[in-house]
DRENDO-1510 file (C-alpha; in Angstrom, 1 decimal, always signed):
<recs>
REC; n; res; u; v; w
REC; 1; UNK; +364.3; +174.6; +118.6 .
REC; 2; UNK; +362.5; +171.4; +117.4 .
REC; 3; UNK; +366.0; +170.2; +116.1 .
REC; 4; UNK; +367.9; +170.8; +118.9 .
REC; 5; UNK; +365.1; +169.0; +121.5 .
REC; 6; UNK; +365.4; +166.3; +118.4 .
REC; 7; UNK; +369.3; +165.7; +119.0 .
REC; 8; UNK; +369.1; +165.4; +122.7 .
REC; 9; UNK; +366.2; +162.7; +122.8 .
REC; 10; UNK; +368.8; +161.0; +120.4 .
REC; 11; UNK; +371.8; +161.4; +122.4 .
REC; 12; UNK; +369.8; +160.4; +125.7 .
REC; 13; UNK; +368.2; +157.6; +123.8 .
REC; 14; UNK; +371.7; +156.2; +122.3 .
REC; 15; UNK; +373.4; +156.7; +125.9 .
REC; 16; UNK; +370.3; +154.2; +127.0 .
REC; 17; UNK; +370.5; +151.5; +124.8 .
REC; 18; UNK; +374.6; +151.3; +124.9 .
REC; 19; UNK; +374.1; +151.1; +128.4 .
REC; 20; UNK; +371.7; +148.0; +128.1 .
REC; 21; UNK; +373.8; +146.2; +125.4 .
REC; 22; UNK; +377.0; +146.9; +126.7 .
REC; 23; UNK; +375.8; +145.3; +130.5 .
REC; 24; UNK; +374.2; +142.9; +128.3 .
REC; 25; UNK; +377.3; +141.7; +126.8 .
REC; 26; UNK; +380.2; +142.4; +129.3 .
REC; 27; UNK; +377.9; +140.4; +131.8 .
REC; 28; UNK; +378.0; +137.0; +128.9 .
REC; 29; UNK; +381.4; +137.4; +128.6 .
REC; 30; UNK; +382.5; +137.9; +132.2 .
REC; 31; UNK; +379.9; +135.0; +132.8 .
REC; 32; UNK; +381.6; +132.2; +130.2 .
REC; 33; UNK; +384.6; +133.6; +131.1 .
REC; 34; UNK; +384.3; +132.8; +134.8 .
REC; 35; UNK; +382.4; +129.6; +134.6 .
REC; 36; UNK; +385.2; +127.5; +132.0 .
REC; 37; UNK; +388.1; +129.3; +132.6 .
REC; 38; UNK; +388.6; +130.4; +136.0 .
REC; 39; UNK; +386.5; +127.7; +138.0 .
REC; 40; UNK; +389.3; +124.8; +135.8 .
REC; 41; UNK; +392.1; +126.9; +136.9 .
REC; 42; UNK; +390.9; +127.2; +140.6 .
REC; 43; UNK; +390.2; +123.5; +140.6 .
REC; 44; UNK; +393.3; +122.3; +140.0 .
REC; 45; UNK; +395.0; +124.8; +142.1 .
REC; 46; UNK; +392.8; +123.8; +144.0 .
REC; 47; UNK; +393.8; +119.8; +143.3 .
REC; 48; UNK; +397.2; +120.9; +143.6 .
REC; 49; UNK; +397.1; +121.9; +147.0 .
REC; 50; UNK; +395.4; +119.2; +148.1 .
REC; 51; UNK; +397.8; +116.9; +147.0 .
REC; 52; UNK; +400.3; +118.5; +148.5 .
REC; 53; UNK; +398.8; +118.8; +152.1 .
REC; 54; UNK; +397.9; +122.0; +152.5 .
REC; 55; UNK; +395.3; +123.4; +154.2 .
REC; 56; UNK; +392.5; +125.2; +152.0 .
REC; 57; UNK; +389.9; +126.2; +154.2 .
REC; 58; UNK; +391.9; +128.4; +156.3 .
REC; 59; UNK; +389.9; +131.2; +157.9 .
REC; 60; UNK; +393.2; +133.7; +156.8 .
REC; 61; UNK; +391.7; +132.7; +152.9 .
REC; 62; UNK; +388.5; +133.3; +153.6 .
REC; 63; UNK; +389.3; +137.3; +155.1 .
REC; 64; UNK; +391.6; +137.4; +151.9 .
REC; 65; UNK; +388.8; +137.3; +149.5 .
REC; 66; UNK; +386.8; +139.2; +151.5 .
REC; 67; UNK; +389.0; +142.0; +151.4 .
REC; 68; UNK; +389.8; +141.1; +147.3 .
REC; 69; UNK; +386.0; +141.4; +147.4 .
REC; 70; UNK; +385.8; +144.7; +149.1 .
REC; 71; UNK; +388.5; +146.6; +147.1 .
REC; 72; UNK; +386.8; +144.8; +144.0 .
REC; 73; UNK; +383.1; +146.8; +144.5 .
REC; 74; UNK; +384.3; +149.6; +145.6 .
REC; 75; UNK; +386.9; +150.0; +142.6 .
REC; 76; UNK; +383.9; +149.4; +140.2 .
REC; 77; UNK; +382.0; +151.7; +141.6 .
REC; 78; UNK; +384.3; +154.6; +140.9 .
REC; 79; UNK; +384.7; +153.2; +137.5 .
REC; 80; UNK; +380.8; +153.1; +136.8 .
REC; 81; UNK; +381.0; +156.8; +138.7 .
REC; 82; UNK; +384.0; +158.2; +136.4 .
REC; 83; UNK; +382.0; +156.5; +133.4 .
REC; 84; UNK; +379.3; +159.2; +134.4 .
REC; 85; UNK; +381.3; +161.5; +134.8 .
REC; 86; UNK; +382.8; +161.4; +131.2 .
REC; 87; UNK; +379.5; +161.6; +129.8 .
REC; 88; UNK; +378.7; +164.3; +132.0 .
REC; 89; UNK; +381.9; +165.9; +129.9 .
REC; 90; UNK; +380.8; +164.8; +127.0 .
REC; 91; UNK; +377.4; +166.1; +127.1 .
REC; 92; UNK; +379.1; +169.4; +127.8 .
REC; 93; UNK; +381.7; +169.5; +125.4 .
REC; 94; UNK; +378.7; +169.2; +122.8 .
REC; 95; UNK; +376.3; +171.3; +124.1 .
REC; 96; UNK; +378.6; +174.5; +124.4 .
REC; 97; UNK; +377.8; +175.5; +121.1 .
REC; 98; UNK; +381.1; +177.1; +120.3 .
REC; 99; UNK; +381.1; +179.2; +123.8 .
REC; 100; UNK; +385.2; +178.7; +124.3 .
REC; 101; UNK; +384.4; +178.9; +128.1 .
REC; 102; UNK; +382.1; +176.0; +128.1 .
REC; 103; UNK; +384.3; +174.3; +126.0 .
REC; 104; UNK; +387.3; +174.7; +128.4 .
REC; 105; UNK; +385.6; +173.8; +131.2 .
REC; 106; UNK; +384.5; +170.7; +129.5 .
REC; 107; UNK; +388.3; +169.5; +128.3 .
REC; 108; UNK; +389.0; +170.4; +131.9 .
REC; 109; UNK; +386.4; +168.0; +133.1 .
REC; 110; UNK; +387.5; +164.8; +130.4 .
REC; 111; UNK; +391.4; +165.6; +131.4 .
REC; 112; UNK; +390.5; +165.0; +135.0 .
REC; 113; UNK; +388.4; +162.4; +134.0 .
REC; 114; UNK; +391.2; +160.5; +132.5 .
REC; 115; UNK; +393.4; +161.0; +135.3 .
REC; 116; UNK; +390.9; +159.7; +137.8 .
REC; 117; UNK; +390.6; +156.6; +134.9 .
REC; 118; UNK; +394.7; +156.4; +134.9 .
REC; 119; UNK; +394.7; +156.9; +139.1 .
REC; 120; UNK; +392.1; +153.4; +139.5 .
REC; 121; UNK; +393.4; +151.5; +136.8 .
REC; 122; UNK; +397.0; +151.5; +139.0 .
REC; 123; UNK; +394.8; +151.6; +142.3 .
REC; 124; UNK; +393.5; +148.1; +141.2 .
REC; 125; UNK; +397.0; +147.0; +139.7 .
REC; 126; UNK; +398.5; +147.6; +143.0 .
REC; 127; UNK; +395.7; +146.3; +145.1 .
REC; 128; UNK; +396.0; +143.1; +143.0 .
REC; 129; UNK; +400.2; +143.1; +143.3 .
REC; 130; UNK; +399.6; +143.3; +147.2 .
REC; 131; UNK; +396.6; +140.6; +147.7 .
REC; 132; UNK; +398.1; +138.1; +145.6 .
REC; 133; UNK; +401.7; +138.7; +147.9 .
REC; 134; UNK; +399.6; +138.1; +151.2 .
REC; 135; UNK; +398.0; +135.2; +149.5 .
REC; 136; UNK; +401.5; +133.6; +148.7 .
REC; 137; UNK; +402.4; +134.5; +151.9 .
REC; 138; UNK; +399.7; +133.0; +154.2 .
REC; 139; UNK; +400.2; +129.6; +152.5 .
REC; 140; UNK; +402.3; +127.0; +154.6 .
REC; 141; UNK; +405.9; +126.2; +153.3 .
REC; 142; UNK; +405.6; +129.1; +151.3 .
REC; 143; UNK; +409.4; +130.2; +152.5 .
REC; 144; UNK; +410.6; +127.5; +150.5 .
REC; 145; UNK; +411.4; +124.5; +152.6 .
REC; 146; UNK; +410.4; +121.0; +152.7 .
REC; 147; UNK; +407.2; +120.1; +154.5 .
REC; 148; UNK; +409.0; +116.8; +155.2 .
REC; 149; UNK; +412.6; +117.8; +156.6 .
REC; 150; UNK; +414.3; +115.4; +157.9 .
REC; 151; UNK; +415.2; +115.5; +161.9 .
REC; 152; UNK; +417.8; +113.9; +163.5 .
REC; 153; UNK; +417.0; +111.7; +166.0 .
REC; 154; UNK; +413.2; +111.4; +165.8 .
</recs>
């Protein structure tokens, strides 16, 4: 009895502290991450467009990343959600304690849990293939001609 309370004060305890140091370091990463290498690539995108005329503060931008921004959370959210529920068929799978039942219903719960991981991963693929051909598409010029065509008589 002792050893069994033992194991799951261990198991919580461990599922604590990765949660910590793994928030811990994805946050430094995504951090350094965005501030050198994204923020010199949307400057001189950012440099670029300017130079060539175009418009950057166009309201049609700023619903575009509000949307990106939307989809963004709420993609996380079922990803922190089917992180949970994982664990949840973890925790299972190892409490069962050789009942084939329990067992079962736990590989039942991880196989759905990895389709659910499968079915965001191409949710946010697709979300980003989509946003990124409205963003090419709202820019001016963007069907390929010359800003600067030449017509006749003016």
């Amino acid at each position: 009895m002792r050893f069994k309370r033992f194991i799951k004060i261990g198991i919580l305890a461990a599922v604590i502290l990765l949660a910590m140091f793994s928030a811990v370091n994805f946050s430094s990463a995504g951090n350094f991450l965005k501030d050198n290498v994204l923020d010199n690539i949307s400057k001189d995108a950012q440099n670029v467009g300017v130079t060539a005329g175009y418009n950057l503060d166009s309201p049609d931008d700023k619903a575009l990343i509000l949307v990106q921004t939307v989809i963004n959370i709420f993609l996380s959210i079922i990803g922190v959600l089917l992180l949970v529920y994982i664990l949840y068929a973890g925790y299972n799978w190892l409490t069962a304690q050789g009942e084939e039942e329990k067992v079962t219903k736990a590989k039942d719960t991880l196989k759905r849990a990895i389709v659910g991981a499968i079915i965001i991963v191409a949710a946010y693929a697709i979300s980003i293939f989509v946003m990124s051909g409205i963003e090419q598409g709202t820019l001016k010029g963007a069907g390929g001609g010359s800003p600067n065509i030449y017509q006749p008589g003016g």
